[in-house]
C-alpha positions in Angstrom: -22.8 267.9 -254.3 -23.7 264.7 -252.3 -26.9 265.9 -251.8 -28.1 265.7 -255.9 -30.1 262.1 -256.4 -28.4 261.9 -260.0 -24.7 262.6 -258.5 -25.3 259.8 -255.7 -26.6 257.7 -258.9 -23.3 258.1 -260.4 -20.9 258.0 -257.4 -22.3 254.9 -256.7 -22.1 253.4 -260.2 -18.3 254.7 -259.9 -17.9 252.8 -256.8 -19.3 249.6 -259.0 -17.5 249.9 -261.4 -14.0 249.8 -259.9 -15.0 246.5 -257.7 -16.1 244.9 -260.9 -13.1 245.8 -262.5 -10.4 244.1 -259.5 -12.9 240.8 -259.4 -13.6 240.1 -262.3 -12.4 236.4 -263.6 -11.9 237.3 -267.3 -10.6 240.6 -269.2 -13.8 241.0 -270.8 -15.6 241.4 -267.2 -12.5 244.0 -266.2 -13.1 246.1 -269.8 -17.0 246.7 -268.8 -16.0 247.7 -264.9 -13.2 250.4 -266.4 -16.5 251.4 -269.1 -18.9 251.7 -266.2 -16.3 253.4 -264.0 -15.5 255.7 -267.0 -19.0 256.7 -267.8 -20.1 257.0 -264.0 -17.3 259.9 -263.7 -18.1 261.9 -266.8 -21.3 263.3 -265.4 -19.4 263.8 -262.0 -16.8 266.3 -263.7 -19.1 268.9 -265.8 -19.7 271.8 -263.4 -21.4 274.7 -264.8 -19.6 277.0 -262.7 -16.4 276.0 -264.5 -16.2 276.8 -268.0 -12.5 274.4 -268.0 -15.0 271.6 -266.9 -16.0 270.6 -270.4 -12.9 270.7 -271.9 -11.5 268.1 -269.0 -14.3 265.7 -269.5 -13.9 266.0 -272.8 -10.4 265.2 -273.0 -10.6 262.8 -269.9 -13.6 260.7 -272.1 -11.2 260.7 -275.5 -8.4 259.9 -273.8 -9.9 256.7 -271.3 -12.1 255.6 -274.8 -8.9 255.2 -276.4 -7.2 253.7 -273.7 -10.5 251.1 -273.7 -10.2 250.7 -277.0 -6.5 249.4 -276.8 -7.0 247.1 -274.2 -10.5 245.2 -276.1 -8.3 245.0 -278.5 -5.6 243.4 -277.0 -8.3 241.2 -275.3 -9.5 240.0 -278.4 -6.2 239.3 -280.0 -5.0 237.3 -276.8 -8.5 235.2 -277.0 -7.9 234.5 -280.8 -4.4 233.3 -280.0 -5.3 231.1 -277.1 -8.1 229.4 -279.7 -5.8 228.7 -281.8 -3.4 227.5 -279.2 -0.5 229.9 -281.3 2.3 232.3 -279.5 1.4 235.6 -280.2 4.1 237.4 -282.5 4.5 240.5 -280.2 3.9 240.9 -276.8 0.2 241.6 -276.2 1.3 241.6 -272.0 3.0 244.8 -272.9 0.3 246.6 -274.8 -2.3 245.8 -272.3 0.6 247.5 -269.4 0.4 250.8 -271.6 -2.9 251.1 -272.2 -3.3 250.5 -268.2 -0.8 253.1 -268.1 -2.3 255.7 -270.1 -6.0 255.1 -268.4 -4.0 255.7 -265.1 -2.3 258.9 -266.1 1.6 257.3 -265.1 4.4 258.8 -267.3 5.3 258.7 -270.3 1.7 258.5 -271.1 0.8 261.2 -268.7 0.3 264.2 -271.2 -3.6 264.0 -270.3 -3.5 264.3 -266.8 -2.4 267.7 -265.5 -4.7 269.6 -267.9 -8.1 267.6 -266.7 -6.9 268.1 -262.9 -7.0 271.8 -263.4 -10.4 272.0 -265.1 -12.0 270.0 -261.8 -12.7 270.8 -258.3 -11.1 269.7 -255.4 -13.8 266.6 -254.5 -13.4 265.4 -258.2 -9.1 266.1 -258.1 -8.9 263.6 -254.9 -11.2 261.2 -256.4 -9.1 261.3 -259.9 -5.8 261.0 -258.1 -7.1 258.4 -255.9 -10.1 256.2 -256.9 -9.7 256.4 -260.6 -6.3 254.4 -260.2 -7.4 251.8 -257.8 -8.7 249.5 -261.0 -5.9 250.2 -263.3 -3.0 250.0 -260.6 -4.7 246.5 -259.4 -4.9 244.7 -263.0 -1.4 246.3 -263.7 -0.1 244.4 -260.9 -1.2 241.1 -262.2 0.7 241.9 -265.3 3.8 243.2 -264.4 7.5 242.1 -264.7 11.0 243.2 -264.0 12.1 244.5 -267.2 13.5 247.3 -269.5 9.8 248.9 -270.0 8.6 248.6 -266.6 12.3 250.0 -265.4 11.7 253.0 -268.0 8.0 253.9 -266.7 9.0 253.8 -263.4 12.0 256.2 -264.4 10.2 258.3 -266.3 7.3 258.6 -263.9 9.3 259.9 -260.7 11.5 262.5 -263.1 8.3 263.7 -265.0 6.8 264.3 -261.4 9.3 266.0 -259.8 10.4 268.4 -262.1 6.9 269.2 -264.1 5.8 270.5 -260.7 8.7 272.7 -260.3 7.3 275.5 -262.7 3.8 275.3 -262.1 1.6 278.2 -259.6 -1.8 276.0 -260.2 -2.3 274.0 -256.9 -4.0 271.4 -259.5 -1.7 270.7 -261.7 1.3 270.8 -258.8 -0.9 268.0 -256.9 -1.1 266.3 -260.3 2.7 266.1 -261.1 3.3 264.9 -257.4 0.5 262.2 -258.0 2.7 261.2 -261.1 5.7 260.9 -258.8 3.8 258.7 -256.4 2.5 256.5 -259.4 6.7 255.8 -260.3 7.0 254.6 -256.6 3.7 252.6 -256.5 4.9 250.7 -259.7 8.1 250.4 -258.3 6.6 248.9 -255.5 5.0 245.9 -257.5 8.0 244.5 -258.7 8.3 243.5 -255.1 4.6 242.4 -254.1 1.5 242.9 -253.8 1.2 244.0 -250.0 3.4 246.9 -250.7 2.3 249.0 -253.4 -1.2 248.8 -251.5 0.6 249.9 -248.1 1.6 253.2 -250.1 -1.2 253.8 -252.1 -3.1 253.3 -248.9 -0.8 256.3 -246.7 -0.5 258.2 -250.1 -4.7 258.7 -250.1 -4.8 259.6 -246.5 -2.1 262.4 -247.2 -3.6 263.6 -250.6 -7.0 263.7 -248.6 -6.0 265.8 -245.8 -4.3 268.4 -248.0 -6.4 269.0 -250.6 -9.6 269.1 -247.1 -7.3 271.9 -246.4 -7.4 273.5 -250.1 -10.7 273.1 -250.3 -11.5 274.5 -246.7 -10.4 277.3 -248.0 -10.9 277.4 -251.6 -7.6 277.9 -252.9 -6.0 276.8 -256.2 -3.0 278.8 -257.0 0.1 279.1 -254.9 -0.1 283.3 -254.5 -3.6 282.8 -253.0 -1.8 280.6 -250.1 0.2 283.7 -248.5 -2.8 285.8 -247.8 -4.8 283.0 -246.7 -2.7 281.3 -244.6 -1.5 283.9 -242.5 -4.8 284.5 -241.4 -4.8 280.7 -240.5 -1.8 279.7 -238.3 -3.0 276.3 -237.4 -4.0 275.5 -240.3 -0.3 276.7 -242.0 1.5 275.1 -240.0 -1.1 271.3 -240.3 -0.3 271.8 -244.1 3.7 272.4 -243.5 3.7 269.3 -241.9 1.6 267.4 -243.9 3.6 268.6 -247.0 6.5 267.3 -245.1 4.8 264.2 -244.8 3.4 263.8 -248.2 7.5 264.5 -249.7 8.1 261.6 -247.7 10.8 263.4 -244.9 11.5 260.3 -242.1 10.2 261.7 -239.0 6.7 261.5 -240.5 4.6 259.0 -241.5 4.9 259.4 -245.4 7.9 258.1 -245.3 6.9 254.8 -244.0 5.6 253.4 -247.5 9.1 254.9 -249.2 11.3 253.2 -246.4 9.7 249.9 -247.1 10.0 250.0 -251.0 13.5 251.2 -250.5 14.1 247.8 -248.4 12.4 245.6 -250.1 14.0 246.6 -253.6 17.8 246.9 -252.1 16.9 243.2 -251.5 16.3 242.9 -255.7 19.7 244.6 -256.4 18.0 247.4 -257.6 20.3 250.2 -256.4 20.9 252.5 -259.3 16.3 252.2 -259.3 16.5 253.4 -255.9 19.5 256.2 -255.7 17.2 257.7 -259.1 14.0 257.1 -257.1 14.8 259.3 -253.6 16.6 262.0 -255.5 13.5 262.9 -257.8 11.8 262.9 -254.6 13.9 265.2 -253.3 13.2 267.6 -255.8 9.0 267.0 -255.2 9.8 267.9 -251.6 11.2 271.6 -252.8 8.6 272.5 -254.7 6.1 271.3 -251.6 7.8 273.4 -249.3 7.8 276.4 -251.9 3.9 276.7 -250.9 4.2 277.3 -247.2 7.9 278.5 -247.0 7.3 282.2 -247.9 4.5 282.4 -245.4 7.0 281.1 -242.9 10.2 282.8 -243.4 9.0 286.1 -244.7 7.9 288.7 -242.6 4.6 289.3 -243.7 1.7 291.7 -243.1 -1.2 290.9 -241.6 -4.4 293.1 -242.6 -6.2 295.0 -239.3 -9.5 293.8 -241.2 -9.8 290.4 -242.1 -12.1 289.4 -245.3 -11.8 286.1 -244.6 -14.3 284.0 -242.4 -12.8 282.1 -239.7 -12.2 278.1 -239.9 -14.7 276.3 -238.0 -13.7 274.5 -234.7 -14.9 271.0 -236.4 -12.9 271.9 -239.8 -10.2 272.7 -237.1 -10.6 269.7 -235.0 -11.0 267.3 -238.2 -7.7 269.1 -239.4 -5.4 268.7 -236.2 -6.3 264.9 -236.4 -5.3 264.2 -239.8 -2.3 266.4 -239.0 -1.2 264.3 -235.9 -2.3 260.8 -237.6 0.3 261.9 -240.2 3.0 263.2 -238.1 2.8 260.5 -235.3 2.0 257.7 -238.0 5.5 256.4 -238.5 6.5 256.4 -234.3 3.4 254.5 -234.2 3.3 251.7 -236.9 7.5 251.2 -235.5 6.6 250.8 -231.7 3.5 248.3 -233.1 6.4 246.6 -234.9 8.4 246.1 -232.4 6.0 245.1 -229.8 4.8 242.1 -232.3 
């Protein structure tokens, strides 16, 4: 894919986009970085090898347009009112927040976003779960406040995420309703600053992009293809078991570094009954995460005398077992650093 001129052209403009987004001075500059961002990915998506690819640009186009459209809006009205040095009669702070929200895919505006993450493939899934939120998740932050609607996305986000991905056997969609989840505690994380939504979008990336190498290693996008697969592939199981465990935020590992500090940091807000809700939804995530490798473990299974499958490269391999340790040593690490300073 890298190697088309007219991808590069794009991924590059995508790139642009976001930065001109997060430093822009006025919401005028941060509407045309979201446009350019928006029409940079389009061409990025359509794959002629996947008939769902149209469909998922299509509805990924109609649904950021509108999204645009809300927020120039909203931009315009706020600039007429501050001309006329006049309050606004409603609050525009809270229709710019949901049309943020809806470009970023968080619930209860998320009815867009599983359905385009199972039309793309895997490069264009990690850079819609990750890149794509960077602008809207930055300009949110500016914006945000501790109140009823801000408590009821974050609630909303981390119960639509854990139990949407409790029926689904698309890969896709289940890496969609766990990025959902994640979005609850990212937002949840601003109320408290800036540093530490960043720190978990940061570790939440790494994960994301060391599972879905995996998935795409092997090119795998259900969870019945996984049991075959996998047992040809013991390393590589048992890398995704524990990054899994990692990305459902279990303590020993180093997802649950970003969780323990939000946990902290919002105790210290009062924010208990936030909190209890928060870690039991994630609790649920975590089930339906283990659900993909837990057959292949438990189970006995059979392994086929002749093996289809080609074996993993020693660099894949080696690449693999590094992300792996990075993730499982990651929270011994940052503590002992901690400590020392």
């Amino acid at each position: 894919m890298l190697i088309n001129p007219a991808k590069m052209l794009f991924l590059v403009t995508l790139v642009m986009g976001t930065l001109i987004s997060i430093s822009s001075n006025s919401w005028f500059g941060v509407w045309m970085g979201l446009e350019i961002n928006l029409l940079s990915f389009i061409p990025l998506m359509t794959n002629y090898k996947n008939i769902l690819s149209t469909e998922a640009s299509l509805k990924y186009f109609l649904i950021q347009a509108f999204a645009s459209a809300i927020l120039l809006f909203s931009i315009i009205l706020l600039y007429i009112f501050t001309q006329m040095h006049q309050k606004p009669f409603f609050t525009l702070d809270l229709i710019i927040s949901s049309a943020l929200l809806l470009k970023m895919g968080a619930a209860p505006f998320h009815f867009w976003f599983p359905g385009t993450m199972e039309g793309l493939n895997w490069f264009n899934c990690f850079t819609l779960m990750t890149w794509q939120k960077i602008a809207p998740l930055m300009l949110l932050s500016y914006l945000i406040q501790l109140n009823a609607f801000t408590i009821i996305v974050i609630l909303s986000s981390v119960m639509v995420g854990s139990i949407g991905g409790l029926n689904q056997t698309s890969l896709r969609k289940l890496m969609a309703y766990s990025s959902i989840n994640h979005l609850g505690w990212m937002i949840g994380g601003m109320l408290t600053g800036e540093n530490v939504w960043e720190i978990y979008f940061m570790i939440y990336s790494f994960l994301s992009l060391s599972i879905i190498y995996i998935f795409m290693s092997l090119q795998i996008f259900h969870i019945n293809q996984n049991f075959l697969t996998l047992n040809n592939n013991h390393m590589m199981k048992f890398c995704l078991f524990m990054l899994l465990l990692s990305l459902g935020g279990l303590p020993p590992f180093l997802g649950f570094l970003p969780k323990w500090i939000i946990i902290q940091t919002m105790a210290e807000l009062n924010l208990l009954f936030l909190i209890t809700f928060m870690a039991v939804t994630t609790l649920i995530t975590l089930f339906y995460y283990l659900r993909l490798t837990f057959t292949a473990f438990l189970l006995s299974n059979s392994e086929l005398k002749w093996n289809l499958s080609s074996p993993i490269s020693w660099t894949k391999l080696t690449t693999l077992l590094s992300l792996t340790s990075i993730s499982t040593l990651g929270l011994a690490i940052s503590s002992m650093m901690f400590s020392i300073i």
